[in-house]
C-alpha positions as CSV (number, residue, x, y, z in Angstrom):
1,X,142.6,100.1,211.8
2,X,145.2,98.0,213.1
3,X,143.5,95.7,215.3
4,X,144.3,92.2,215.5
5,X,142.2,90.1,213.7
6,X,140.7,86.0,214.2
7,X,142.1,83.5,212.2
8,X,138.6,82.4,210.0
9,X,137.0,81.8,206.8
10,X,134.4,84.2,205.3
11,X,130.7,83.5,204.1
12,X,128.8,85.4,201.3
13,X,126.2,86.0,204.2
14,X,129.3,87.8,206.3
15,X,129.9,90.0,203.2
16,X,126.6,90.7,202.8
17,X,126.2,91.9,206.7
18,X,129.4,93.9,206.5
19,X,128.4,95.9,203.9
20,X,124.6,96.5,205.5
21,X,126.9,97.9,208.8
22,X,129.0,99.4,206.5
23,X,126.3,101.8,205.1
24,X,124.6,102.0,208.2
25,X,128.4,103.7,209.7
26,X,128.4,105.9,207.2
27,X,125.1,107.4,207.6
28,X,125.6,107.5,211.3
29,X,129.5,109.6,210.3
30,X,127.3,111.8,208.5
31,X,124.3,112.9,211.2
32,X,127.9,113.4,213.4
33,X,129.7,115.6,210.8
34,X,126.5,117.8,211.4
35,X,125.9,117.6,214.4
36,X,129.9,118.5,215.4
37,X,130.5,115.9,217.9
38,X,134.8,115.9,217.4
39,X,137.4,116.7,219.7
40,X,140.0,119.3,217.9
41,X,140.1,122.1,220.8
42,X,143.3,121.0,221.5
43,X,144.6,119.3,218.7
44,X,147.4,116.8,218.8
45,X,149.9,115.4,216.5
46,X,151.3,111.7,216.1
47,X,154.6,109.5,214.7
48,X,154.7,105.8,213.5
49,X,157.7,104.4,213.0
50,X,158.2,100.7,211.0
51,X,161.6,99.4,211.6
52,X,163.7,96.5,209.9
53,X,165.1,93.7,211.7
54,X,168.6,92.8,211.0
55,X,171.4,90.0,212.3
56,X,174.6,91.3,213.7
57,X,176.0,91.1,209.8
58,X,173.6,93.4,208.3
59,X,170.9,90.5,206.7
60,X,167.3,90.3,207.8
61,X,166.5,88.9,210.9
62,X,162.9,86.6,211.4
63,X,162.8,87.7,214.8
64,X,159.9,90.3,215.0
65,X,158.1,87.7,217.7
66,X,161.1,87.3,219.8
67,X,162.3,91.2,219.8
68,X,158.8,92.3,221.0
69,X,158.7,90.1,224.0
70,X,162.0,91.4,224.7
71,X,161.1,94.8,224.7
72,X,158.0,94.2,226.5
73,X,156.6,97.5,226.1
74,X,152.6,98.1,223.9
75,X,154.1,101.1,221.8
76,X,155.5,98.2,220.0
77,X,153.5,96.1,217.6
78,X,154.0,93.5,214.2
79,X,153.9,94.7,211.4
80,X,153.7,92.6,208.2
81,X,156.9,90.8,208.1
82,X,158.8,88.5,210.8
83,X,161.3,91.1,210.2
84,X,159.6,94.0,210.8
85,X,158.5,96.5,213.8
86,X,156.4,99.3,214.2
87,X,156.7,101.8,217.0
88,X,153.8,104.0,218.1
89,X,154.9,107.9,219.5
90,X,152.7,108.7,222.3
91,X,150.5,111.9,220.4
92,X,151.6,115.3,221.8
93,X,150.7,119.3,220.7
94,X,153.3,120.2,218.0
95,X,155.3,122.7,220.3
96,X,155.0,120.5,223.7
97,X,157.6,120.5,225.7
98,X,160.4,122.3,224.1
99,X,162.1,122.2,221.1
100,X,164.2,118.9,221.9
101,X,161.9,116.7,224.1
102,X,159.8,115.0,221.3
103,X,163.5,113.7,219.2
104,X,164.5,112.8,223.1
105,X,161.7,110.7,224.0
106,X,161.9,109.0,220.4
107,X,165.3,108.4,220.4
108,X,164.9,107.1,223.7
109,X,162.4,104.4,222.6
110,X,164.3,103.3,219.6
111,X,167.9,103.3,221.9
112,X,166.2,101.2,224.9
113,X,164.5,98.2,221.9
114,X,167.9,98.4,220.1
115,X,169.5,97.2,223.8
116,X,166.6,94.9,224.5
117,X,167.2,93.6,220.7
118,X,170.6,93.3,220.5
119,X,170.1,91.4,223.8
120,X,169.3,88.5,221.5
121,X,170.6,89.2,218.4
122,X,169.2,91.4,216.8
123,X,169.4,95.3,215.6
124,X,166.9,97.4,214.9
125,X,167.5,99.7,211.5
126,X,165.4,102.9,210.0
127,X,165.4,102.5,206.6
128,X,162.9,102.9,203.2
129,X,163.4,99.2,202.0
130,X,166.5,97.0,203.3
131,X,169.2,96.9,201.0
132,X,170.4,93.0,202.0
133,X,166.6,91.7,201.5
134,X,166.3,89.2,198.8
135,X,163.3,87.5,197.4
136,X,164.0,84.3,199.2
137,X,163.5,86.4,202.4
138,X,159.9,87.2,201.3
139,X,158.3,83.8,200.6
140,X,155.3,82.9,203.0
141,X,157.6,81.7,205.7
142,X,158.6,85.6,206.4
143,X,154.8,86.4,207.3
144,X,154.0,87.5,210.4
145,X,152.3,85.2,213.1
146,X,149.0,87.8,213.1
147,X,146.3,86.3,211.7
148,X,145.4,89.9,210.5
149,X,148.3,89.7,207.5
150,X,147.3,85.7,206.7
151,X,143.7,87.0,206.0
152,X,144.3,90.1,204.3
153,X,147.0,87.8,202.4
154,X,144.0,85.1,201.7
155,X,141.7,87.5,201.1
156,X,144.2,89.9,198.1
157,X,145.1,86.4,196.3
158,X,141.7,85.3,196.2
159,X,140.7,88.9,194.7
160,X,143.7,88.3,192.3
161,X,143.1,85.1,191.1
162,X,147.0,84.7,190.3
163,X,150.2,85.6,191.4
164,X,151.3,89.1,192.2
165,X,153.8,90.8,189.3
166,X,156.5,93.6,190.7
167,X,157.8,95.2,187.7
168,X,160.1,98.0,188.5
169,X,162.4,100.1,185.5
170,X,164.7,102.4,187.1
171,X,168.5,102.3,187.0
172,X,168.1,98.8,186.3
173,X,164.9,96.5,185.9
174,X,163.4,94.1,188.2
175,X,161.0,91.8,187.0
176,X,159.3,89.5,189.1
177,X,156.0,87.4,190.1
178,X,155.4,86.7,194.4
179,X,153.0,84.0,195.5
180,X,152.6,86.4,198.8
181,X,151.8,89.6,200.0
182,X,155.5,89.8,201.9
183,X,156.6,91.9,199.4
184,X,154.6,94.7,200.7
185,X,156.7,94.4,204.1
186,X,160.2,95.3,202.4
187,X,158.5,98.9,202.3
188,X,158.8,100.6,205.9
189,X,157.6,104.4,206.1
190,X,157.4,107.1,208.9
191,X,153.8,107.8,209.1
192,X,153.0,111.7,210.3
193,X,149.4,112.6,212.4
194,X,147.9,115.6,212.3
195,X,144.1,115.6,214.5
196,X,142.1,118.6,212.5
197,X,138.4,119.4,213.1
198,X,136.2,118.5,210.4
199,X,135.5,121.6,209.3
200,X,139.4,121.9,208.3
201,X,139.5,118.4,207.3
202,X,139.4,118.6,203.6
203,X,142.3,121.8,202.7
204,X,144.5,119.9,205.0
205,X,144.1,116.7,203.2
206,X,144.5,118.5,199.6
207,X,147.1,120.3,201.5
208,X,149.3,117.2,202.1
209,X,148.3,115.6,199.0
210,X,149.5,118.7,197.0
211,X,153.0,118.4,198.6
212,X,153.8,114.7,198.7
213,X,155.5,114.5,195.5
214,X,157.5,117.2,197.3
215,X,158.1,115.1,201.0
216,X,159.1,112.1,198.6
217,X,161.9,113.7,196.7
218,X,163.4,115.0,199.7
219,X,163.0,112.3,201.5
220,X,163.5,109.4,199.4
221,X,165.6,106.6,201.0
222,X,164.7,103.1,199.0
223,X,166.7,102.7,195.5
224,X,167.3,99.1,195.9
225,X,165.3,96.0,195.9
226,X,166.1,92.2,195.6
227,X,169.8,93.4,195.1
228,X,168.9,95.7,192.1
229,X,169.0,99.8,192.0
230,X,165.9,100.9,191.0
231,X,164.1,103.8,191.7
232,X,165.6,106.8,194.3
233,X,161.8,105.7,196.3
234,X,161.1,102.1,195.4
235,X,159.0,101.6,198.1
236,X,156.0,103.5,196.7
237,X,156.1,101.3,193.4
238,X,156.4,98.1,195.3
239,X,153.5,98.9,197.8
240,X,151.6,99.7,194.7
241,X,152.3,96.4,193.2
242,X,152.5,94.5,196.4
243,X,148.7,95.0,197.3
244,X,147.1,94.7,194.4
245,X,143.7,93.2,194.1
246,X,143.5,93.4,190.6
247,X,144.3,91.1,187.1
248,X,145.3,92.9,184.2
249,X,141.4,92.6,183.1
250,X,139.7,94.5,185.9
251,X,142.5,97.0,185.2
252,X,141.7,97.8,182.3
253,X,138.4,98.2,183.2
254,X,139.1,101.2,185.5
255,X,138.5,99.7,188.8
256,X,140.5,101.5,191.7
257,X,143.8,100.0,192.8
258,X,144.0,99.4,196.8
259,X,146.8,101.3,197.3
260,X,145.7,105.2,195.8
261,X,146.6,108.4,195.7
262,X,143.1,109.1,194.9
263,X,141.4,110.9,191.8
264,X,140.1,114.6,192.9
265,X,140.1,117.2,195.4
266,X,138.2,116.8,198.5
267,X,134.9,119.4,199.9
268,X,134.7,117.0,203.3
269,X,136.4,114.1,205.1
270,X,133.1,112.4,204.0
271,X,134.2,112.1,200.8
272,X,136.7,109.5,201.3
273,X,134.9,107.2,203.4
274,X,132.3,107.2,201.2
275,X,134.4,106.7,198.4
276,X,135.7,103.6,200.6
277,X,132.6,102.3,200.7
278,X,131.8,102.8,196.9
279,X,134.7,101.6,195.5
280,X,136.6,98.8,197.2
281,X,134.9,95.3,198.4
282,X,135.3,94.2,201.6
283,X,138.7,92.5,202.3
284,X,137.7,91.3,205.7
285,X,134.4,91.5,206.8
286,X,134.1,91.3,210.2
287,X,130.9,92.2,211.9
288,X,131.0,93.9,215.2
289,X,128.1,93.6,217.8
290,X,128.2,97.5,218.4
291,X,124.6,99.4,216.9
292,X,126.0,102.5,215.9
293,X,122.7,104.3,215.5
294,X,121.4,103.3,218.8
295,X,124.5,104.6,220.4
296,X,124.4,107.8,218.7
297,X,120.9,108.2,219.7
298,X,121.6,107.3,223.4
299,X,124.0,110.0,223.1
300,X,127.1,107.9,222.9
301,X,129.9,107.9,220.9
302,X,130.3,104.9,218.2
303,X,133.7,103.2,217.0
304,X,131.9,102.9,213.7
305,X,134.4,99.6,213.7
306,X,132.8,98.5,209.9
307,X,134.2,102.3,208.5
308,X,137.6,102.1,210.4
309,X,137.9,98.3,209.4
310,X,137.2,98.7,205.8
311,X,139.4,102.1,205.8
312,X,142.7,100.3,207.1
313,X,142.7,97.9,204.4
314,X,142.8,100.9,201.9
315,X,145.7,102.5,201.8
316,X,145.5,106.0,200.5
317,X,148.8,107.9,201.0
318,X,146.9,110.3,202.9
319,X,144.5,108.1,204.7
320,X,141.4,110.1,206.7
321,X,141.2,108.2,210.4
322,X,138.3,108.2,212.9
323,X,139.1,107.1,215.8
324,X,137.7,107.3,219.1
325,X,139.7,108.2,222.7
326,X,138.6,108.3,226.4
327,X,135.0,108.5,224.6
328,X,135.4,111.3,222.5
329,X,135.6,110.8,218.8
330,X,138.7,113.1,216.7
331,X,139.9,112.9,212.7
332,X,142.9,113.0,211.7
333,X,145.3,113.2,208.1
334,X,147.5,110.3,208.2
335,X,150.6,111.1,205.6
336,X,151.8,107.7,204.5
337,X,154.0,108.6,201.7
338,X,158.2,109.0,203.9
339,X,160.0,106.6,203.9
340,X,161.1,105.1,207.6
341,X,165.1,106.9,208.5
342,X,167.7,107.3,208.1
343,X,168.0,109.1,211.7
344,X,165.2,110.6,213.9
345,X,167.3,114.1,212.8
346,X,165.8,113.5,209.3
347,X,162.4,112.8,210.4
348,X,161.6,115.2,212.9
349,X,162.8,117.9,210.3
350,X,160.7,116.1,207.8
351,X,158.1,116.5,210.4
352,X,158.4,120.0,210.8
353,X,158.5,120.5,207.0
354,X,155.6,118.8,206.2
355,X,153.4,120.2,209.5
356,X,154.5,123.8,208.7
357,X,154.1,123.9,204.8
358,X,150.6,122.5,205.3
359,X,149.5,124.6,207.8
360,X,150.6,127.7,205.8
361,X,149.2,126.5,202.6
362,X,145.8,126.0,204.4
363,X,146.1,129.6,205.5
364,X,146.7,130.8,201.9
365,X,143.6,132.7,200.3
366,X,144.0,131.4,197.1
367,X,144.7,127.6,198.0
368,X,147.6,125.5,195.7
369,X,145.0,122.8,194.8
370,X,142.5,125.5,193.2
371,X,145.3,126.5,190.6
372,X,146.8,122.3,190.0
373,X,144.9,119.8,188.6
374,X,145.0,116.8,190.7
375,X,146.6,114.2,188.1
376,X,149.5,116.7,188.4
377,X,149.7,116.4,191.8
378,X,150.0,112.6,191.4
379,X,152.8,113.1,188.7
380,X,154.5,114.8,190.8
381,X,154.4,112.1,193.8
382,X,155.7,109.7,191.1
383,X,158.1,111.7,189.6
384,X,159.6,112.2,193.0
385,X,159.6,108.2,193.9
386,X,161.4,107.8,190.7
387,X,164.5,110.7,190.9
388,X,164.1,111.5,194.5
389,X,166.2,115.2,195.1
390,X,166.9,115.5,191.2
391,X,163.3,115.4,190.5
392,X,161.5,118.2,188.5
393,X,158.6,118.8,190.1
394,X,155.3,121.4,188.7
395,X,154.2,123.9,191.3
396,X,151.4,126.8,190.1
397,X,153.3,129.8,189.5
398,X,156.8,128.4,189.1
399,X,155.9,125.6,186.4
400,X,157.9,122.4,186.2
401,X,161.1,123.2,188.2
402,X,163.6,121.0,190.6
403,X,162.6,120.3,192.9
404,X,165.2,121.7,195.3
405,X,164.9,125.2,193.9
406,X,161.4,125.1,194.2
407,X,161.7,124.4,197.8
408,X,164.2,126.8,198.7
409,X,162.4,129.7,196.9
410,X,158.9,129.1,197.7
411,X,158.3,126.1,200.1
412,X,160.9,126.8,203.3
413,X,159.8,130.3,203.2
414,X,156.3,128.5,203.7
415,X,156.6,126.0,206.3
416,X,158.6,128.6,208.9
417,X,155.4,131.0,208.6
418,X,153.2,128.1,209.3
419,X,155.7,126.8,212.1
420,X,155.4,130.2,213.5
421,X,152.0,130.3,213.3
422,X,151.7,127.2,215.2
423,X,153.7,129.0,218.1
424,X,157.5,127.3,217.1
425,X,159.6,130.4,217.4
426,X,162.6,130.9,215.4
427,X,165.1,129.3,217.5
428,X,162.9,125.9,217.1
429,X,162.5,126.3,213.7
430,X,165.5,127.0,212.5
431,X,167.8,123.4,213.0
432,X,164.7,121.3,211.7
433,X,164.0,123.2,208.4
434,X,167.7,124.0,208.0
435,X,168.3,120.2,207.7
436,X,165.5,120.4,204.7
437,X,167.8,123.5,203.5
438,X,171.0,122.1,203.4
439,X,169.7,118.4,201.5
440,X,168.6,121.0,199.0
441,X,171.9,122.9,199.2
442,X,173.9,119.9,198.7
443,X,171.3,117.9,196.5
444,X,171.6,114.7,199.3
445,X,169.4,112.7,201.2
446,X,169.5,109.2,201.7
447,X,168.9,107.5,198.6
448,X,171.7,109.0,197.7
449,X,173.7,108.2,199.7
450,X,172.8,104.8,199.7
451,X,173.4,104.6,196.3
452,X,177.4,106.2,196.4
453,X,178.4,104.1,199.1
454,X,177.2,100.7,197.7
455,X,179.0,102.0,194.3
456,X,182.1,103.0,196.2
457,X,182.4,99.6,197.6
458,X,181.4,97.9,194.7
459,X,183.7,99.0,192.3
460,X,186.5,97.5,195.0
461,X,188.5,94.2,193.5
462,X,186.3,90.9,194.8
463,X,183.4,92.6,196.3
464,X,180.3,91.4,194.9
465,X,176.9,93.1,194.3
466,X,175.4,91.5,197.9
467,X,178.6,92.1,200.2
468,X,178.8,95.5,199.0
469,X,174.7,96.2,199.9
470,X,175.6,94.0,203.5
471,X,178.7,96.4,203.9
472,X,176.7,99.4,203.2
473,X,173.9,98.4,205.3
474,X,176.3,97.9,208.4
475,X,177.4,101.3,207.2
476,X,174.3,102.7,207.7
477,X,173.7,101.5,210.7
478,X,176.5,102.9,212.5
479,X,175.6,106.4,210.8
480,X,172.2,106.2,212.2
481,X,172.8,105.7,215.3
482,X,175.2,108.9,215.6
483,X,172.0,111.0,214.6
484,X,173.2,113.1,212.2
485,X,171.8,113.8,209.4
486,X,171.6,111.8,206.2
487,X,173.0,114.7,203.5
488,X,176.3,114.9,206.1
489,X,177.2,111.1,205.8
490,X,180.7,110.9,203.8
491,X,181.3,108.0,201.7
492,X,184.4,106.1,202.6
């Protein structure tokens, strides 16, 4: 989905092809859903990681180029922005290893690109949206060098027709148009993997989408944008905004937005790869030489590279992902909804969380998406972005509750069964999902504690709005790097 991209212009006959191959993918995914050709004997898991750039005084760094040769290592790629990163964790079984190998070998990635980084100039920094960014930093200068983001930025605008509007009302308001799609790299996220055979595909997909209003308000680490406080998870908003194909007039006219939650419960992972295919024109349609049907019928296994093409540039929060490894084809959930940070404490616990509550809401007899509609589900997830760990939240049987009693009563309980069930014994469990216990007990995370800290060192004499967000954000930093997590950060 990822793959880099030529620099090119598109005919109507290209469009035209890439829609033919297209189809023809997605009949040939469907003769393999029957005849179950995936790999999920042994199924893995997998962690993304998209990282801000930042100067020794807390402001973006434009360095994304010149920190990736230093680190020299192909877990690390571009992302969208000159001052982003992304980090790929190598894909493991849940319970490899013991309980604190997967945080080391993370936190030894991130510690040996911070030295290779800082080398030059540079820190790397976890964190939902970068408090010091302002929309100067986002013009079409901050784009990355990959031709990939320069099409897909073509490619929205010429959807569009006109210029991108970011309208955000939270504690304050923030009002404004962007000639660019750079916007969209202020928002950084933690992206979870979970490979599940097809067969289980579709309750673990309703599983994760019934929870992620739930993941979000726990979570949330993004109230501020451009300088202003705005929502507790202003991330999910902006990517909304940031990506949007459409004028007000095709709005209104129901067409699908790019970025999506979706609109109903799934029966099969072919659901939403047709609906790719139904709903959303091509964005770059690039034709690949491969015949999928004349591979399949050789007894090969296609990349299907139209399907996975077309499916990166729609960005559901919980995006199905075909992919193909030492020849064998495997699905996975993607859960795109976390924010990136504050500390690989918080998001290995929200890890755990999220794999354990899934896995025992899968397991349940009467599952949580037969008994809540799925517009609720979505209310939820925006609810959440909007109050983060104040958020009321509806959950069947409990009604609209907060969202922290809701997980200490009825969610916890959850994810240790289905942690235990996975084979994490209590000793494992207990550190990760007592981090998720105490942010409930103490009603912190760290939008929260974002937000304190910039007022405690606002409301000092002759500090202004952008020193204290640059002060905070150095703050942060050193907080971060001791590991512990966000809801024990003081503010001083």
């Amino acid at each position: 989905m990822g793959r880099d991209v030529p620099a090119m212009a598109f005919t109507r006959e290209d469009r035209r092809r890439f829609r033919h191959k297209m189809h023809e993918c997605l009949d040939v995914f469907a003769r393999m859903l029957r005849e179950s050709r995936f790999d999920f004997e042994r199924p893995q898991v997998g962690l993304e990681i998209e990282l801000n750039l930042v100067d020794a005084s807390g402001e973006p760094a434009m360095r994304s180029t010149d920190v990736l040769e230093a680190i020299a290592d192909p877990a690390w790629s571009s992302e969208l922005g000159r001052f982003n990163l992304e980090i790929n964790i190598e894909p493991r079984r849940l319970t490899a290893g013991g309980p604190d190998s997967w945080e080391r070998e993370i936190r030894d990635a991130l510690n040996h690109a911070e030295e290779k980084a800082a080398a030059i100039g540079a820190h790397l920094v976890m964190i939902g949206i970068l408090p010091t960014l302002e929309q100067k930093d986002v013009g079409p200068a901050a784009l990355s060098e990959n031709p990939r983001y320069h099409l897909l930025n073509e490619q929205i605008f010429a959807a569009r027709g006109e210029d991108l509007l970011i309208s955000v009302d939270g504690v304050e308001r923030l009002e404004t148009f962007a000639d660019t799609i750079t916007p969209e790299a202020a928002c950084t996220s933690t992206q979870f993997h979970l490979q599940v055979s097809p067969d289980e595909f579709a309750p673990y997909w309703n599983a994760a989408q019934a929870v992620a209003g739930v993941q979000v308000a726990l979570a949330a680490n993004s109230p501020f944008l451009f300088g202003k406080e705005l929502w507790r998870e202003t991330r999910l908003p902006l990517f909304e905004q940031a990506t949007d194909t459409r004028p007000d007039e095709i709005k209104v006219q129901g067409v699908r937005p790019r970025v999506w939650f979706g609109e109903r419960w799934i029966t099969t992972v072919f659901d939403l790869f047709e609906e790719n295919v139904r709903y959303f024109p091509a964005l770059l349609p690039l034709c690949d030489d491969e015949d999928p049907q004349a591979l399949l019928d050789r007894g090969e296994i296609p990349g299907l590279a139209e399907l996975t093409l077309h499916n990166g540039t729609i960005y559901r929060w919980n995006r199905p992902v075909y992919a193909v490894v030492d020849g064998v084809p495997h699905l996975r959930v993607e859960n795109r909804v976390l924010p990136a940070g504050p500390t690989v404490a918080d998001i290995l616990s929200n890890g755990a969380f999220y794999y354990g509550l899934t896995r025992a809401l899968v397991d349940e007899d009467r599952p949580v998406w037969s008994r809540m509609s799925f517009s609720v589900a979505e209310d939820n997830l925006h609810a959440a972005a909007r109050h983060g760990i104040d958020a009321h939240l509806y959950w069947p049987g409990m009604g609209e509750v907060p969202v922290t009693e809701l997980v200490l009563r009825r969610l916890l309980p959850l994810a240790h069964r289905g942690l235990e069930q996975a084979g994490m014994d209590a000793a494992w469990r207990e550190p990760l999902l007592g981090v998720i216990e105490q942010r409930c007990v103490s009603g912190r995370n760290g939008a929260v504690w974002q937000s304190e800290m910039f007022h405690h060192l606002h409301d000092r004499p002759q500090v202004s709005r952008h020193e204290a967000l640059r002060r905070m954000t150095r703050q942060y930093l050193d907080y971060m790097h001791l590991n512990a997590p966000a809801h024990t950060w003081p503010v001083e």
